[in-house]
VEXLO-544919 format. One record per residue (C-alpha): x, y, z; residue number from 0; residue in one letter. Coordinates in pm, 1 decimal. Layout:
# residues N
<X=X&Y=Y&Z=Z&nr=NUM&rest=a>
...
This chain:
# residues 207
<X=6045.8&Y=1336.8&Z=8604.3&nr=0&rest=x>
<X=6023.2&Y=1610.7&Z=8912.7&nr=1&rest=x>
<X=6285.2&Y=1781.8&Z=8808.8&nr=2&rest=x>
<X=6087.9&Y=1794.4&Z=8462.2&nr=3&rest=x>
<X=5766.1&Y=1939.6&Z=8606.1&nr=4&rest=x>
<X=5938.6&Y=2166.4&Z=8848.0&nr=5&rest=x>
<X=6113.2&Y=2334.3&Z=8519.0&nr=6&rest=x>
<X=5792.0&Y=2334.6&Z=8336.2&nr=7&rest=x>
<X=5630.0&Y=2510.2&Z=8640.4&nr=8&rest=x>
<X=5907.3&Y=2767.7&Z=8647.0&nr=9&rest=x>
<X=5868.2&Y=2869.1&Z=8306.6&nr=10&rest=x>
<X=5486.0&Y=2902.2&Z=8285.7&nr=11&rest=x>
<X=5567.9&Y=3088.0&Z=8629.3&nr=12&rest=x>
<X=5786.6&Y=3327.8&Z=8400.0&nr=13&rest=x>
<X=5583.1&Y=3370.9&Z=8093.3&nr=14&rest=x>
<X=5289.5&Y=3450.4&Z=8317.5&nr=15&rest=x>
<X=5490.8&Y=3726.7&Z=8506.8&nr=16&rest=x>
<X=5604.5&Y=3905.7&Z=8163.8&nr=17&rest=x>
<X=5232.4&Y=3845.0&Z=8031.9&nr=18&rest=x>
<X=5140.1&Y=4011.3&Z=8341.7&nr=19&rest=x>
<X=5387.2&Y=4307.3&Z=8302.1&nr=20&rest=x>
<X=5299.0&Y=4357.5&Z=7966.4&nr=21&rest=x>
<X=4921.0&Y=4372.2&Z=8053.1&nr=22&rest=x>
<X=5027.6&Y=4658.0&Z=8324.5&nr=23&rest=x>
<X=5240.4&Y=4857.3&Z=8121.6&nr=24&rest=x>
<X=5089.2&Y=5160.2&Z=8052.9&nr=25&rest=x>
<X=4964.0&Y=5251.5&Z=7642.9&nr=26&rest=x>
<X=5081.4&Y=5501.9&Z=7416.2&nr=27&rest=x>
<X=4730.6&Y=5753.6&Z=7367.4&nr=28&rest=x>
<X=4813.4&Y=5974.9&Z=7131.8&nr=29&rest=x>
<X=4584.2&Y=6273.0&Z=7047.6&nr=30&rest=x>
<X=4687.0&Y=6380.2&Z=6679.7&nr=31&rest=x>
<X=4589.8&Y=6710.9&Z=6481.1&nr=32&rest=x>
<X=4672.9&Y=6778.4&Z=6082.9&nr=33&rest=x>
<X=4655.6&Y=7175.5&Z=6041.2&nr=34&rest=x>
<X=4769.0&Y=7385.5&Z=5761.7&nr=35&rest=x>
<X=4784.2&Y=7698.6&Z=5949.9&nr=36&rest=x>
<X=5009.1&Y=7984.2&Z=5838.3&nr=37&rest=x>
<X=5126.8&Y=8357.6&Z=5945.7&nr=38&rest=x>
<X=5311.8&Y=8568.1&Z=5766.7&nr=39&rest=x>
<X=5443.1&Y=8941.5&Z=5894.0&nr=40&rest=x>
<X=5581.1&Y=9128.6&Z=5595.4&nr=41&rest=x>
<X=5300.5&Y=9209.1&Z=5321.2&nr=42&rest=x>
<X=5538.7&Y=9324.9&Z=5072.5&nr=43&rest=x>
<X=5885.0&Y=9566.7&Z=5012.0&nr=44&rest=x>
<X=5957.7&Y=9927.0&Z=4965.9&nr=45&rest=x>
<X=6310.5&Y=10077.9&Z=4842.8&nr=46&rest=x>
<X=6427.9&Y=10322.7&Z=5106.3&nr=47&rest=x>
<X=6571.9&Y=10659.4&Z=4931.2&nr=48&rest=x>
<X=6856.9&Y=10569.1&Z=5118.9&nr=49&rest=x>
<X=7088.3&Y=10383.1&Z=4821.1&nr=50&rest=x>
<X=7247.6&Y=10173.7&Z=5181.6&nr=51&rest=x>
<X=6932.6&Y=10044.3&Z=5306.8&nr=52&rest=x>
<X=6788.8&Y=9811.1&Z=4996.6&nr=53&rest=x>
<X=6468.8&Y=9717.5&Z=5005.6&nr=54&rest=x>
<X=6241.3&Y=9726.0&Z=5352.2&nr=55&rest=x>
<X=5963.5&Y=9568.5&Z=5462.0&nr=56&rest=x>
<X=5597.6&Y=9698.3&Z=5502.8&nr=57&rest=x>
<X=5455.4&Y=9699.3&Z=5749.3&nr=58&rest=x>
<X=5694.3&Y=9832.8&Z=5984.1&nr=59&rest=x>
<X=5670.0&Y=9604.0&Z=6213.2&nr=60&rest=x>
<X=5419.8&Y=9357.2&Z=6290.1&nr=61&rest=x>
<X=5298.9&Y=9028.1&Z=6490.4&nr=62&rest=x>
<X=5103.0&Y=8768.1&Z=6389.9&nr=63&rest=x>
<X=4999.3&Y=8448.1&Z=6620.4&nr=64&rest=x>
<X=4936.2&Y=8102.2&Z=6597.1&nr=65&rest=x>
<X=4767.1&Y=7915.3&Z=6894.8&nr=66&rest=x>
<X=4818.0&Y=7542.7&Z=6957.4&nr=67&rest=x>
<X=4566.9&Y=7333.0&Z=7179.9&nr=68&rest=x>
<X=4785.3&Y=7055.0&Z=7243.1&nr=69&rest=x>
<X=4560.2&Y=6838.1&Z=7444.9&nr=70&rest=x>
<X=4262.9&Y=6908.6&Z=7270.7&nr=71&rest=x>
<X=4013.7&Y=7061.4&Z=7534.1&nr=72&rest=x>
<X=3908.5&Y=7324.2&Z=7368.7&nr=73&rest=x>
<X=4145.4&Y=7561.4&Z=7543.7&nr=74&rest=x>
<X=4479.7&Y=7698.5&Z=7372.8&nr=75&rest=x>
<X=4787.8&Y=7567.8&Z=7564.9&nr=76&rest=x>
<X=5071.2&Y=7741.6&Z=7337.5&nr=77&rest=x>
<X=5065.4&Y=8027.4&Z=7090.0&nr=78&rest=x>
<X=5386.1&Y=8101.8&Z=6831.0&nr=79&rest=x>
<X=5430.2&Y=8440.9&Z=6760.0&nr=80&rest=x>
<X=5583.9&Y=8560.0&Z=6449.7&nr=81&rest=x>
<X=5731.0&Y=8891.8&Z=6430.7&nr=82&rest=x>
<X=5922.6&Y=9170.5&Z=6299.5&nr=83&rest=x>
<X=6055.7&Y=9548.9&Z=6442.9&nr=84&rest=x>
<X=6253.8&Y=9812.3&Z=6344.8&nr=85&rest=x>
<X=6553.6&Y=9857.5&Z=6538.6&nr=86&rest=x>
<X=6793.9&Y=10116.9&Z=6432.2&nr=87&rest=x>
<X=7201.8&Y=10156.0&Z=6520.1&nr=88&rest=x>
<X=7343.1&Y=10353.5&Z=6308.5&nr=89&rest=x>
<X=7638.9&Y=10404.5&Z=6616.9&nr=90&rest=x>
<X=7717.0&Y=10041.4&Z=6640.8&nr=91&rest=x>
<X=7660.5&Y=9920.2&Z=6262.5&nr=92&rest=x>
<X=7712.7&Y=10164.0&Z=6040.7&nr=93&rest=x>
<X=7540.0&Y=10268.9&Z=5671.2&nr=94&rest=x>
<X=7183.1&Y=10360.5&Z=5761.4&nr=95&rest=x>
<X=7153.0&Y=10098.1&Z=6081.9&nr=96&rest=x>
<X=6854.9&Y=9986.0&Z=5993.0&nr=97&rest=x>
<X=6749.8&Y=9690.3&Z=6074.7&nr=98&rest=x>
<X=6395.9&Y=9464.5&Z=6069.6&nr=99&rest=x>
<X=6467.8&Y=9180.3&Z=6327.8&nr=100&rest=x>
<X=6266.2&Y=8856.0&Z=6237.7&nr=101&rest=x>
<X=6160.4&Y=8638.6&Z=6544.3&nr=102&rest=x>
<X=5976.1&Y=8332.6&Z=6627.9&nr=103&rest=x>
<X=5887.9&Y=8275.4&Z=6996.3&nr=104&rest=x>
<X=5725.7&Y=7990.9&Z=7147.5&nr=105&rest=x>
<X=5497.7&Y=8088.6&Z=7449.7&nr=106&rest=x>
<X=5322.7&Y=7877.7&Z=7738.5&nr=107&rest=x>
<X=4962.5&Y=8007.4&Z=7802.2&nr=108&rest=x>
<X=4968.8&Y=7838.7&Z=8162.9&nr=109&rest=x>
<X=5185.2&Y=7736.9&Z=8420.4&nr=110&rest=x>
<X=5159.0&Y=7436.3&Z=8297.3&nr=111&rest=x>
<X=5295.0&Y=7446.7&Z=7998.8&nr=112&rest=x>
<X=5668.2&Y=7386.9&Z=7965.9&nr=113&rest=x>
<X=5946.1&Y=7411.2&Z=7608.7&nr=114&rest=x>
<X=6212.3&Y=7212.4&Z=7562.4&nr=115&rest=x>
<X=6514.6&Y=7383.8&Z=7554.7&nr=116&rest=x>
<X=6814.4&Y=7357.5&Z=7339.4&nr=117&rest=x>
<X=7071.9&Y=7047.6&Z=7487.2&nr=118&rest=x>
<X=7358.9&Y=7320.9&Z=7440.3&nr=119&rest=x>
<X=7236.5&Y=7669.2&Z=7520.2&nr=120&rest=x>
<X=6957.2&Y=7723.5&Z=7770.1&nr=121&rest=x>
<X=6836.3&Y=8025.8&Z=7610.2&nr=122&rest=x>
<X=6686.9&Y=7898.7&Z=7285.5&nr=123&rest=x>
<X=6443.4&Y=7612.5&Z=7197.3&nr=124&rest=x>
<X=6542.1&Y=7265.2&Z=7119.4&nr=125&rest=x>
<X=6520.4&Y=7155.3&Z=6734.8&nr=126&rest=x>
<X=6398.0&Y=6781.6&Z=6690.7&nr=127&rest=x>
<X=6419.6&Y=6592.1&Z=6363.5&nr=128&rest=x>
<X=6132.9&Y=6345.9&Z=6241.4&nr=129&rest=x>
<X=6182.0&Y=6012.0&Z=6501.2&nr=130&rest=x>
<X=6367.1&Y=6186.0&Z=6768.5&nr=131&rest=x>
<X=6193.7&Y=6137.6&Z=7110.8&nr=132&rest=x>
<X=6030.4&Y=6343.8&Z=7337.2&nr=133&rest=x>
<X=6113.1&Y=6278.3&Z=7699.9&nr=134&rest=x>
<X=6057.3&Y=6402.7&Z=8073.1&nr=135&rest=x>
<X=6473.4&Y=6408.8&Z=8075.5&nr=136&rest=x>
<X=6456.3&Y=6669.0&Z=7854.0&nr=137&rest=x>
<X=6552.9&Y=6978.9&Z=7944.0&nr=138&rest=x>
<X=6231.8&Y=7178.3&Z=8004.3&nr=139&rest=x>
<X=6113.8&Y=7574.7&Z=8068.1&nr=140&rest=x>
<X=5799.6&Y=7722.8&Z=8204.2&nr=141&rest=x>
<X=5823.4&Y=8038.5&Z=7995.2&nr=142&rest=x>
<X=5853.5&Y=8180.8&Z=7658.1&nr=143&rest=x>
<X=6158.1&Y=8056.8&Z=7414.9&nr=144&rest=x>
<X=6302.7&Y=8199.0&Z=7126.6&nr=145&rest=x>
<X=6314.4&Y=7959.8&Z=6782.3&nr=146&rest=x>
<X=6446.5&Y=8236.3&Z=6539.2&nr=147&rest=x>
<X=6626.2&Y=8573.0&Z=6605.9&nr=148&rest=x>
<X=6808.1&Y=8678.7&Z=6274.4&nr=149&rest=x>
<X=6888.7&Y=9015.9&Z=6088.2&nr=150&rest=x>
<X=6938.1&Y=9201.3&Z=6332.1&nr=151&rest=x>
<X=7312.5&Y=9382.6&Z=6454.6&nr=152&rest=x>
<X=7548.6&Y=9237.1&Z=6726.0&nr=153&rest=x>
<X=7274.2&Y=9000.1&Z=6817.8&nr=154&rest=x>
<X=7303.1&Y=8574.5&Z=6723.1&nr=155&rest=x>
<X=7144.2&Y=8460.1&Z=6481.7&nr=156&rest=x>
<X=6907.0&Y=8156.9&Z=6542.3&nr=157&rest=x>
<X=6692.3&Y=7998.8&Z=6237.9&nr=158&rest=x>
<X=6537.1&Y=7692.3&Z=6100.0&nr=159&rest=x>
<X=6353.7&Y=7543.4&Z=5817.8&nr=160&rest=x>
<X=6179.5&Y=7266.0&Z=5896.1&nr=161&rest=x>
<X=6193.0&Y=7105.9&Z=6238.6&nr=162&rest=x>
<X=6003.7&Y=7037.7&Z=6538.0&nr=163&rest=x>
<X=5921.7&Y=7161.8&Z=6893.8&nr=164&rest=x>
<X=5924.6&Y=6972.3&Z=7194.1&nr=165&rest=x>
<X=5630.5&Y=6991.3&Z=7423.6&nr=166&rest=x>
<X=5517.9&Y=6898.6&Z=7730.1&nr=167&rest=x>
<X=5162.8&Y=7013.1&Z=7912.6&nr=168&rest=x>
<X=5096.2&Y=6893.6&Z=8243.8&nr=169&rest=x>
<X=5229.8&Y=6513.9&Z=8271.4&nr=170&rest=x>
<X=5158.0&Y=6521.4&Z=7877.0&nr=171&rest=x>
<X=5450.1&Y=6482.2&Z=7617.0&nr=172&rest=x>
<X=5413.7&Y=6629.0&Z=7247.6&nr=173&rest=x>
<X=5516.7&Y=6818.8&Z=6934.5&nr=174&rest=x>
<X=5442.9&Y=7040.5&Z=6679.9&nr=175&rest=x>
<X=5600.0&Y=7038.4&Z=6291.0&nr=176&rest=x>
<X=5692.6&Y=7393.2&Z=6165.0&nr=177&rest=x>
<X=5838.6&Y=7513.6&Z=5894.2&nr=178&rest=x>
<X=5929.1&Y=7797.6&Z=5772.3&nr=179&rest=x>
<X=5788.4&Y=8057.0&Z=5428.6&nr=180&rest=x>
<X=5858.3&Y=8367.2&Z=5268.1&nr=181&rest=x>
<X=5814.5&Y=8697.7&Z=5360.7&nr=182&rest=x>
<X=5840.9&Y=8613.4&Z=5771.8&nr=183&rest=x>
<X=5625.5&Y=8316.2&Z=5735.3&nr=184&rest=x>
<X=5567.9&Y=7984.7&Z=5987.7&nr=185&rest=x>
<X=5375.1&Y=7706.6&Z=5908.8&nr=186&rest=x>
<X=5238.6&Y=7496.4&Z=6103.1&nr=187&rest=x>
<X=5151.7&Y=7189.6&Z=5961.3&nr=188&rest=x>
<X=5071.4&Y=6930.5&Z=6297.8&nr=189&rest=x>
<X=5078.1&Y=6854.5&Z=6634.4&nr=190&rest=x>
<X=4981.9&Y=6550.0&Z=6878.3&nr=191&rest=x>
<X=5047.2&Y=6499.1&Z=7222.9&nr=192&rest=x>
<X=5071.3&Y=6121.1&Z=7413.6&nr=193&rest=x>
<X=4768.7&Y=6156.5&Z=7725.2&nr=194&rest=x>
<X=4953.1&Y=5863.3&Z=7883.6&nr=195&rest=x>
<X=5064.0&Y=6025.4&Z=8166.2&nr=196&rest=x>
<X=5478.0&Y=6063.2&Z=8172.2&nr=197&rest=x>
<X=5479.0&Y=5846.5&Z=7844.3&nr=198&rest=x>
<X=5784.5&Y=5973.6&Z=7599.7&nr=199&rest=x>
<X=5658.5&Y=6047.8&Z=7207.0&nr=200&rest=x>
<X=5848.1&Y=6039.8&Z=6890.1&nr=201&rest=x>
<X=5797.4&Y=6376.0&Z=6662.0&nr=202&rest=x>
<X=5594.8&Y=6294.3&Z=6373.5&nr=203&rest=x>
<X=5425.2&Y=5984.8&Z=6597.9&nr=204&rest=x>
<X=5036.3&Y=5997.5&Z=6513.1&nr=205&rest=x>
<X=4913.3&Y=5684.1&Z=6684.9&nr=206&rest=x>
């Protein structure tokens, strides 16, 4: 009969200790935002007189910006720029070398502010898809990364569709949902960010 109680003491001993842990462990506080907001850089197309060039873009060049306030304070902690330029080598790539280079950076306002970076290349950003989590083992950068670099000449070319960024602002983990339109475009259509501090985050996690 002792050796009865002293197991039922042991395992109300146990179930108290995870009960306890479970109490302590620290909640998922996720700050959400829906958005619908969209850029686009090229207005509309001209046909150069040049038969080699095709059609080219007006305006020239242009920028256009999206700022993100992951956290919610009122203050912007990212902005995405969307842009286009002229570059022009007629040496290296022949015909008329004319080229309108479409890019989509990702920029910290802060030096708090850090981008996860692509797992095989340090020099562009990390693509998520919808579940994947966000994580301080990430690989992380304080300044601005390049998510799309294409049409240009003896450059890479780096593109999505639809995907998402990694985020992470002060001890704060997040994302934001892009995708990509016509004509230069970026949408973005979300963001959240998990205020428990160090706390990981799946992309498309609302709650």
């Amino acid at each position: 009969m002792k050796n009865v109680l002293i197991l039922i003491a042991t395992v109300a001993l146990v179930l108290s200790c995870d009960d306890k842990e479970k109490k302590d462990e620290p909640k998922d506080e996720i700050i959400y935002n829906s958005t619908d907001m969209n850029v686009s850089t090229i207005r509309t197309y001209y046909t150069s007189m040049n038969p080699f060039c095709g059609e080219l873009p007006l305006p020239d060049d242009s920028l256009a910006v999206i700022n993100i306030d992951l956290d919610g304070d009122q203050a912007d902690d990212y902005s995405l720029e969307v842009k286009h330029y002229f570059q022009e080598l007629t040496q290296y790539c022949g015909h008329c070398g004319i080229f309108h280079i479409k890019t989509i950076n990702v920029k910290p306002l802060s030096g708090e502010a850090f981008i996860s970076l692509d797992t095989a290349s340090k020099y562009w950003i990390r693509y998520y898809n919808e579940t994947e989590i966000v994580s301080t083992d990430d690989e992380w950068s304080p300044n601005t990364v390049t998510a799309l670099l294409e049409d240009g000449c003896m450059i890479p070319t780096v593109n999505f569709s639809d995907t998402y960024f990694g985020l992470k602002y002060k001890n704060m983990l997040g994302w934001v949902h892009v995708q990509r339109s016509g004509n230069n475009g970026l949408v973005v259509t979300g963001f959240a960010c998990n205020k428990a501090a160090g706390r990981p985050i799946k992309t498309g996690q609302t709650e």
